[in-house]
N, C-alpha and C positions, 0 to 999 in steps of 0.2 A: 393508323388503323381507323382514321376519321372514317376513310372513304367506305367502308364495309357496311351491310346490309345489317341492318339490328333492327329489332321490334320491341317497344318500350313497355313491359310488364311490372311496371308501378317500383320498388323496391330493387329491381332484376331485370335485365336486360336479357335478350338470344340478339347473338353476333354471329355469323358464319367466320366458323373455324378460319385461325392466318397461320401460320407456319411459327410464330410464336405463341400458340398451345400447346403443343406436343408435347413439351414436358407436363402438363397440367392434366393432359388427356393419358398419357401413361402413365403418371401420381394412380390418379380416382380410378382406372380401370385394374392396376394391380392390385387396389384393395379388394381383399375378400368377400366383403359385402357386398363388391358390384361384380367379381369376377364369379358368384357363385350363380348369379344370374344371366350374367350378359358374357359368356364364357367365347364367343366369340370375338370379342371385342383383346379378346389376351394378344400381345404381341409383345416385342422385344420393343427398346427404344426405334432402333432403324427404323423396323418395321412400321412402327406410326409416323414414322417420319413421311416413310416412302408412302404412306398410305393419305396421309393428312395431304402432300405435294402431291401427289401424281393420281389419287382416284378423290378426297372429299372436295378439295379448292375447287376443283376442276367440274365437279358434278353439281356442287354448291352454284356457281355462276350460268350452268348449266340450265340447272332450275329455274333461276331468277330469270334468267333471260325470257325461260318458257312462259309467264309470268302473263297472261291471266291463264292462259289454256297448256294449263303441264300435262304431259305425255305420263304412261303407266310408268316409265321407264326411270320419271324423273326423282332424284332424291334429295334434300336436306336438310343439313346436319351443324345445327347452330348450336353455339357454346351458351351456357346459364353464365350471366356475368352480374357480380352484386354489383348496381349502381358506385355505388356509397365508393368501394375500394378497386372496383376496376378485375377484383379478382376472380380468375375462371374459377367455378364450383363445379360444373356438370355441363351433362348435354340433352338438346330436346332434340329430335331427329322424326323426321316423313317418311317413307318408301314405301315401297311395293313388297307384301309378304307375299313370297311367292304359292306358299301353301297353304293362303286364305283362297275361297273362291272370290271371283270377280265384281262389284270393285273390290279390291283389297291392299288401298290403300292404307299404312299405318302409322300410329304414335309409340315412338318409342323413346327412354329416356335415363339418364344415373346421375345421380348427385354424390357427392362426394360426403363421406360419412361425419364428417364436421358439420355438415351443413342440413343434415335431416330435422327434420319432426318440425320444421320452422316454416312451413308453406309454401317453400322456394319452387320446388318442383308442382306443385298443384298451378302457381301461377305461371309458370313457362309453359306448360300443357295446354292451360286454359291462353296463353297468350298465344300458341303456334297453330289451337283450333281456329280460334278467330281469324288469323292470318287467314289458315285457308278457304275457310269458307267464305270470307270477307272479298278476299281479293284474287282467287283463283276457282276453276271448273269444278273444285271438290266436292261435292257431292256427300258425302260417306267418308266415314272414317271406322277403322277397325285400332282395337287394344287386344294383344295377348298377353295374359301373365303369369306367369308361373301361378299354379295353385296353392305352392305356398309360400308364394310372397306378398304375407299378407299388407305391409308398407303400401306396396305397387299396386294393388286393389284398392285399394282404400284412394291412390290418388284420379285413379279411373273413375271410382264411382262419385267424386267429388268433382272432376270434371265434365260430369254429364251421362258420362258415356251407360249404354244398357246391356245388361248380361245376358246374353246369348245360348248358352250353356260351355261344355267343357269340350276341346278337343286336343286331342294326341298327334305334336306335334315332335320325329326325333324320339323316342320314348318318351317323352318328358308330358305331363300332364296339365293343360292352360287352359285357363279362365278365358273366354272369348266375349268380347264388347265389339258393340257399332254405337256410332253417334250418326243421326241422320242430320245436313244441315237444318231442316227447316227446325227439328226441335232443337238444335244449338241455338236456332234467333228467339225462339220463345223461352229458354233458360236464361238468356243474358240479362 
């Protein structure tokens, strides 16, 4: 797994997903904790299999290749890996919402219920914004969060990012942030 794309976030690593996650990535997604949020993300083992092989690997390289200038289209979805133990905790993830208006690129991300309240996830956030604005077109970045997830707000507003107001996205009711880059270079 040498060869795989990782950004070094102090304590935590993001690695783009390898075909040995998938039992890691179906652990943290069946917990309730993440499944009450990220309800999308539910699937059967198979299912992440087939999803992890045949649409993230695939979309993952995809990306990187596009790598300064990514398309709307492009997405990635890199594993939280604690240095120390090598072990997958969670995921930090890029794409395109498509029911943000334009740009509407986003940060999306879950950690695994072991490993909360300990800064993991604030720094893989704060490491995939850098990423982008550092070394690719980004521009803007958007966060939705559930409104009551107050956890996930709290790592938005700690990564930078500005409240927006609320919108209705699905029935569901979300907290809306942008981060512009130029105020990501004068926050760091």
């Amino acid at each position: 797994m040498n060869d795989l794309f990782t950004i070094d976030c102090g304590e935590i690593l993001l690695r783009e997903f390898s075909v040995e996650d998938v039992d890691a990535i179906y652990e943290i997604t069946s917990q309730s904790e993440v499944n009450e949020f990220l309800a999308d993300w539910t699937s059967t083992k198979e299912q992440r299999l087939d999803w992890v092989t045949s649409y993230e690997i695939p979309s993952n390289k995809d990306f990187l290749s596009a790598v300064p200038t990514i398309e709307e289209c492009n997405f990635l979805k890199l594993g939280i890996i604690l240095k120390e133990t090598g072990e997958f905790i969670g995921f930090c993830n890029t794409g395109i919402k498509e029911e943000l208006p334009v740009p509407n690129r986003e940060i999306s991300y879950a950690i695994s219920k072991r490993y909360r309240n300990r800064g993991y996830t604030t720094k893989a956030v704060k490491g995939l914004i850098n990423y982008l604005f550092d070394k690719t077109n980004v521009d803007l970045l958007n966060a939705i969060v559930l409104t009551r997830n107050v956890s996930s707000n709290r790592v938005i507003q700690k990564s930078g990012f500005n409240y927006l107001g609320e919108i209705e996205i699905e029935n569901q009711k979300f907290y809306h942030y942008t981060l512009q880059k130029s105020a990501s270079k004068s926050n760091k």
